[in-house]
DOLO-381771 format. One record per residue (C-alpha): residue in three letters; z, x, y. Coordinates in pm, whole numbers, padded with zeros to 5 digits, always signed. Example, Ala and Ser with C-alpha at 12.3 -4.5 7.8 and 13.67 -1.06 7.14 Angstrom:
REM residues 2
ALA+00780+01230-00450SER+00714+01367-00106
//
This chain:
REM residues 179
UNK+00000+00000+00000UNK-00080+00110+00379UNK+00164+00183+00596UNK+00187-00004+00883UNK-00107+00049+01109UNK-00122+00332+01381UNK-00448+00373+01418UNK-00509+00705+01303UNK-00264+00936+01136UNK-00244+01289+01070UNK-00141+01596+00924UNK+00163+01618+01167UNK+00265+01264+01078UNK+00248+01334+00705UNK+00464+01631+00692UNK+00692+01464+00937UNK+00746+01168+00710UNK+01111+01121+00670UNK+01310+01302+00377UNK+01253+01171+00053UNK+01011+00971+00134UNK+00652+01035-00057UNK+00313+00924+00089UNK-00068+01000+00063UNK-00259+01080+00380UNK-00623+01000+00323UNK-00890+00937+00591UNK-00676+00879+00872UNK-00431+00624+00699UNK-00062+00681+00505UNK-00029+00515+00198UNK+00349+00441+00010UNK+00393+00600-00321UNK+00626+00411-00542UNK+00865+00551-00743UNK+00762+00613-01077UNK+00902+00468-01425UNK+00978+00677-01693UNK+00720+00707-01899UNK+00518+00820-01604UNK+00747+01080-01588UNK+00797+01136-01949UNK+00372+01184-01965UNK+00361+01429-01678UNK+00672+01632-01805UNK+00491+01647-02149UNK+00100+01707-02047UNK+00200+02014-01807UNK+00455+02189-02065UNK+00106+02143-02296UNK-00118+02265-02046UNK+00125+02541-01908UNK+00189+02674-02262UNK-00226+02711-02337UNK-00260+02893-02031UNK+00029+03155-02150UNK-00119+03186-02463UNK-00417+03327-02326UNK-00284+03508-02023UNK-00460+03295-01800UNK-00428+03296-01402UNK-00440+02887-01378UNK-00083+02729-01235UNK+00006+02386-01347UNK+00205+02178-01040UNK+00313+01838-01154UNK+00390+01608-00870UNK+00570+01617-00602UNK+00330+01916-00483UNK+00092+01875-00143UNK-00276+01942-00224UNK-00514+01952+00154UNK-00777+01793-00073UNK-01088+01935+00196UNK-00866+02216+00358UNK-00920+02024+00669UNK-00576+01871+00697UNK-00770+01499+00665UNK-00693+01418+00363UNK-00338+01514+00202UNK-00273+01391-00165UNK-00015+01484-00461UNK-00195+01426-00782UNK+00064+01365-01038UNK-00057+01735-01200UNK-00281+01957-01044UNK-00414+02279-01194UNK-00481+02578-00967UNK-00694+02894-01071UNK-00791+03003-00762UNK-00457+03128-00613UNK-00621+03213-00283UNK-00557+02807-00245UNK-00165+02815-00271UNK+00051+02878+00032UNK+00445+02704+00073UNK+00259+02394+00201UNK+00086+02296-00159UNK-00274+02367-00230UNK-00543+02379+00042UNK-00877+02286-00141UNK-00938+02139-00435UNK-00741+02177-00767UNK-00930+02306-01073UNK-00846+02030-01264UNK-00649+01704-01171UNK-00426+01429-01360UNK-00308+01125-01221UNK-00120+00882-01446UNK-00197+00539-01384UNK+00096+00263-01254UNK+00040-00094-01149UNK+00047-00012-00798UNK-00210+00271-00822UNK-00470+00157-01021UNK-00695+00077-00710UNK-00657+00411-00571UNK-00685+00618-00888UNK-00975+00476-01020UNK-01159+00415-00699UNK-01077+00603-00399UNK-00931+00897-00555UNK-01227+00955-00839UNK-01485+00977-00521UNK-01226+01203-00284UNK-01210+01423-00572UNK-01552+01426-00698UNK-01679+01513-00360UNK-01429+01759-00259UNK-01513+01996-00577UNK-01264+01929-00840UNK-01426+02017-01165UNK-01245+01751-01391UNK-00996+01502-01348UNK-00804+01221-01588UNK-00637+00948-01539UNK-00381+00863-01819UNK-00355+00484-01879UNK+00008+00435-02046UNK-00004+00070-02064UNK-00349+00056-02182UNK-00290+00405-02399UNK-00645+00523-02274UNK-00754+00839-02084UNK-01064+00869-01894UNK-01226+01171-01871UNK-01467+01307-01577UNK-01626+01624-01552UNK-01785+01689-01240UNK-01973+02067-01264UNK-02326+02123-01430UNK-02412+01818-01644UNK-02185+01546-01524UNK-01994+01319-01766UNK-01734+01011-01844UNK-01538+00947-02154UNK-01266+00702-02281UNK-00996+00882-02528UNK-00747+00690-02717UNK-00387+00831-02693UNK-00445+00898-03045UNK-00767+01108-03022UNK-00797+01455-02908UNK-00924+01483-02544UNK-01144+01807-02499UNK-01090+01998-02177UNK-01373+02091-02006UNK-01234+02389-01798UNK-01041+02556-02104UNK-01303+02530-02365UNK-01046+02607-02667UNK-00787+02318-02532UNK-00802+01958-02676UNK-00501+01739-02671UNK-00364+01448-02812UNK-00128+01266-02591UNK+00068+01064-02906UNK+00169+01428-03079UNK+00323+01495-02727
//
């Protein structure tokens, strides 16, 4: 949900939001986050302990930051978002403030009141700002979609049950129920 109209907002307003309280800045307007339940939770904790531990295992440079954690979307302080995980292998892009550009790779986890903005305005913000994949976790539905946006685009539906390839670690799949 908006908050209440001011006509245009801005980076200043964003990071002067009162303590504790958690909101999106995207093309000029603040939206609420509500808190999340549980599970939400419960997913994110268990997706970036998966994804952190793959990276070790190779020695790769990628950092996983699950939400709370800024990301400057077009490093134009326009658009200010906190995917519920980002992953970050270009650490040029980190500073105290969060991530300015694009994450590598994003997950957002899907909750009644975000289902508008995850599968709509979100998919095209990060599609055109240069994220290479992104997923959004379904937990009521138990379905991930899947987008890959580099070289040969593509969109796919995973069960919970399945195992989900990942396109920017080619030896990664995983399956969310043996989480």
């Amino acid at each position: 949900m908006s908050l209440p109209d001011k006509h245009t907002y801005t980076s200043e307003d964003y990071w002067n939001l009162p303590e504790g309280q958690r909101a999106e800045l995207i093309d000029g307007q603040l939206y609420n986050m509500a808190p999340p339940s549980r599970i939400h939770q419960k997913l994110i904790v268990q997706l970036s302990a998966a994804i952190y531990s793959h990276i070790r295992s190779i020695s790769g440079s990628c950092e996983v930051y699950p939400a709370p954690f800024a990301v400057n979307l077009n490093a134009d302080d326009k658009i200010w978002v906190e995917p519920d995980i980002s992953i970050i292998c270009d650490k040029a892009k980190l500073s105290d403030q969060g991530c300015k550009g694009c994450p590598d790779w994003i997950i957002e986890v899907v909750s009644p009141s975000s289902i508008r903005m995850d599968y709509a305005v979100k998919l095209f913000k990060y599609r055109t700002a240069g994220v290479r994949e992104y997923w959004i976790v379904n937990p009521l539905r138990e379905i991930v979609q899947t987008y890959v946006f580099e070289g040969e685009e593509d969109s796919n539906f995973f069960s919970f049950d399945e195992e989900i390839p990942v396109h920017i670690f080619e030896d990664l799949k995983i399956r969310i129920s043996s989480l």
